[in-house]
N, C-alpha and C positions, 0 to 999 in steps of 0.2 A: 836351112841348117839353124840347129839353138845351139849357144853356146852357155857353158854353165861356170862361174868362177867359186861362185856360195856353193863349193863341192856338200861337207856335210849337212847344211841341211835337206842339200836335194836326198845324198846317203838316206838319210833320218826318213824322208817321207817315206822312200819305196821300202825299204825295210817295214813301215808302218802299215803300207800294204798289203804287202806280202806276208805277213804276220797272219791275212786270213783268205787273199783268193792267190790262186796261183797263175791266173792268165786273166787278162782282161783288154779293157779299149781304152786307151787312153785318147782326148781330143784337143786337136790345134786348131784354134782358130782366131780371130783378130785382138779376141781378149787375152789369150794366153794358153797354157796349156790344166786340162783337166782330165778326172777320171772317178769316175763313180760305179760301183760294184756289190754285189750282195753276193756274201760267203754262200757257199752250197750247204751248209745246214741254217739258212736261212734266220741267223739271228743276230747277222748286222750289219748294216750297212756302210760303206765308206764312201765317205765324197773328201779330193781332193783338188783344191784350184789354185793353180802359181800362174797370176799377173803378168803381163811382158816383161814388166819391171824386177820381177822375181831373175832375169836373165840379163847377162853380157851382151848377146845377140839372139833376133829372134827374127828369124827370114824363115818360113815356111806357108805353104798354102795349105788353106784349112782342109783337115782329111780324120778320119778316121785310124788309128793304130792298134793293131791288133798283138801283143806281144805276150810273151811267158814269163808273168811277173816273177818265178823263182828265178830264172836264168838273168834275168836284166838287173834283179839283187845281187847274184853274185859279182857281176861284170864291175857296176860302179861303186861295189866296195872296195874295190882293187886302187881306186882313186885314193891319194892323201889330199890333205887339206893344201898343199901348196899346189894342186893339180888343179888343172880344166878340164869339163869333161866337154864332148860334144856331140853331138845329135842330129841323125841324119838321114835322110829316107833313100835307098838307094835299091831300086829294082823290086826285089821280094825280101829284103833284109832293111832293119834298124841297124843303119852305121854308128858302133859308141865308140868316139876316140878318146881316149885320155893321155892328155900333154901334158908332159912336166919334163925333167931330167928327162925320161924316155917318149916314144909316141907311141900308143901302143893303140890296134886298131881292131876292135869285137864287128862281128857281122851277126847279130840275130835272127831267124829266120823270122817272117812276117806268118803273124796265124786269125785264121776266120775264127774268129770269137762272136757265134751269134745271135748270142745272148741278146737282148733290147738295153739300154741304159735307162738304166731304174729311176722312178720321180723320187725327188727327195719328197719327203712328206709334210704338208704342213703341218702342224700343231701349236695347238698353245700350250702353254704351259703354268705352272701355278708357283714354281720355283725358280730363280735364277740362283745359284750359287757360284760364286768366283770362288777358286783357293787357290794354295798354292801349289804346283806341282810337286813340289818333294814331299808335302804334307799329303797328299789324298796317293801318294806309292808307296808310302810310308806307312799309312792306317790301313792299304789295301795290303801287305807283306802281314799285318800284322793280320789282320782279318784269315790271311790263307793257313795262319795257325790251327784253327778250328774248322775251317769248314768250306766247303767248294761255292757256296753262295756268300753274296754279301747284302745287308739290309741297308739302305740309306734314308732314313727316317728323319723330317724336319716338321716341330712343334714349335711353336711362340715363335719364330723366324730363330730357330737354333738349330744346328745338323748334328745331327747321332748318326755313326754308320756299325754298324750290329750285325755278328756273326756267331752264331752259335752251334754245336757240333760235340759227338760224344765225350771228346778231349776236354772240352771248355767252353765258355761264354766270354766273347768281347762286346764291349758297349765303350765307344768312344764318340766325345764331344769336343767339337771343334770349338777352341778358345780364343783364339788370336785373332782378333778383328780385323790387322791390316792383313791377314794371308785370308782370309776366309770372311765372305762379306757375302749375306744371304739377303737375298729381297723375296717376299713371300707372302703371295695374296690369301694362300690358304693351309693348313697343313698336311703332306705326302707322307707316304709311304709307299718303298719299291723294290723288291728282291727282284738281284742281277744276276750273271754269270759273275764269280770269281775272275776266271781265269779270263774269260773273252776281256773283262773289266781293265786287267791288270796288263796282258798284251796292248789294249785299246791309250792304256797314257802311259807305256814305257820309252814311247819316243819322245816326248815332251820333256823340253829343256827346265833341269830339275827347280830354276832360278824363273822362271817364267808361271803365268797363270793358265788354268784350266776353267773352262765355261761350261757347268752342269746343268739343265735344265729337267725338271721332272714335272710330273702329273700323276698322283694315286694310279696304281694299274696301269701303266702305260711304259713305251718303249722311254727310255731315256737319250738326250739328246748331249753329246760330249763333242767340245770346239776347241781345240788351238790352234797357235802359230808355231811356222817352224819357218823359222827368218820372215818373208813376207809371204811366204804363202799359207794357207790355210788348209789343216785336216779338219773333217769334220765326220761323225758316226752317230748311228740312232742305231741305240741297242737293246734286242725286245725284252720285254719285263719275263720274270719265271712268277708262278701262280703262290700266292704268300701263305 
C-alpha cells in the first residue's frame, strides 16, 4: 500500500498524463513508483518518476500496473488538498481510497496493457534553456494566436520563439535573465506541435522552472518538478 498526503501534485502529474495516453503501466519498485508511455500518434513521449520520498508510505512489492489512465484521473481529482489518497493492489483491481472528512473507496479494474516500456532516448543536445514557467505558457497562448506550430529558434545564446500563420506573425525574445538562462554550444532551430507543446507544461507550477533542451532538427527534450517528483517528455520535431 502507497500512501499519498502531497494530494495535488500527485493530481497535477496524472492529469499531465493523461493529457496524451489513456492507459498505460505504471511501475513499483524499491525506488519508487514510475511510468513511461508513447502517445498513439507517436509524437511524444512521457516518463514520470516519484522517489519513495515523494510518499507518506510506501509498502508494496515490485510489480507491474496496468491501469486506464482516463478513469484513475477522474478518481483522484475527487481528492481536496486536505485529503489522503491511498493506493492499493487488491486481486484484479487498483484500490484508490481517499480519506478526509469522508472515506471514499474507487476499485479500478486491472488491464493488460501490452505494449513494451519505451527507452527513454539518449541525446545530446546543443541547448539548455531554463525559464520560467508562466513566461514559456505565456509566449506559447501567445504564439496559438497565429498558428498551430511553434518555432523556437536560439542565435548568440538568445531565445526567439516564432509563429507565423495567415492571421499574423509573432517573434518573441526572451529578456529576463533570472527567468530565462540559455547555455548554448551552438545555434538551433525547431518547429514543434502547438498544442502537444502547450498541453506538455500546463501542469507545471506557474512560479517554478521548465528544463528545454534542443538540437537543430531533433525531437526536443521538456523536464520539470511537480513537488519531488519529476515529469519528463521528448517531443518529435515537425519538418521547418
Amino acid at each position: 500500500m502507497i500512501r499519498i498526503t502531497r494530494v495535488q501534485p500527485f493530481q497535477s502529474a496524472i492529469r499531465a498524463i493523461a493529457n496524451f495516453i489513456s492507459e498505460g503501466n505504471f511501475r513499483f519498485n524499491e525506488k519508487g513508483l514510475s511510468f513511461k508511455a508513447v502517445d498513439p500518434s507517436q509524437i511524444v513521449l512521457v516518463s514520470y518518476e516519484a522517489g519513495r520520498d515523494f510518499f507518506e508510505r510506501f509498502d508494496v512489492e515490485p510489480s507491474l500496473v496496468g491501469v486506464d489512465i482516463d478513469e484513475l484521473n477522474k478518481v483522484v481529482r475527487r481528492a481536496s488538498a486536505s485529503d489522503a489518497i491511498e493506493l492499493e493492489l487488491e486481486d484484479s483491481y487498483l484500490k484508490v481510497a481517499i480519506i478526509g472528512s469522508l472515506e471514499r473507496i474507487f476499485r479500478l479494474p486491472l488491464i493488460d496493457v501490452l505494449e513494451e516500456e519505451p527507452e527513454v532516448p539518449e541525446q545530446s543536445y546543443d541547448v539548455t534553456i531554463e525559464i520560467g514557467a508562466r513566461l514559456l505558457q505565456e509566449a506559447l497562448k501567445d504564439a496559438s494566436l497565429f498558428e498551430s506550430s511553434v518555432v523556437f529558434r536560439v542565435e548568440n545564446s538568445k531565445l526567439f520563439i516564432e509563429a507565423r500563420g495567415s492571421q499574423g506573425m509573432l517573434r518573441t525574445e526572451a529578456k529576463q535573465q533570472d527567468l530565462v538562462k540559455v547555455r548554448a554550444k551552438a545555434d538551433v532551430v525547431g518547429k514543434y506541435s502547438l498544442n502537444f507543446l502547450e498541453n506538455i507544461v500546463k501542469e507545471a507550477e506557474p512560479s517554478e522552472s521548465i528544463i528545454l533542451e534542443l538540437k537543430s532538427e531533433a525531437p526536443m527534450r521538456i523536464t520539470y518538478n511537480i513537488g519531488s517528483a519529476k515529469l519528463q517528455f521528448h517531443l518529435a520535431h515537425m519538418i521547418l
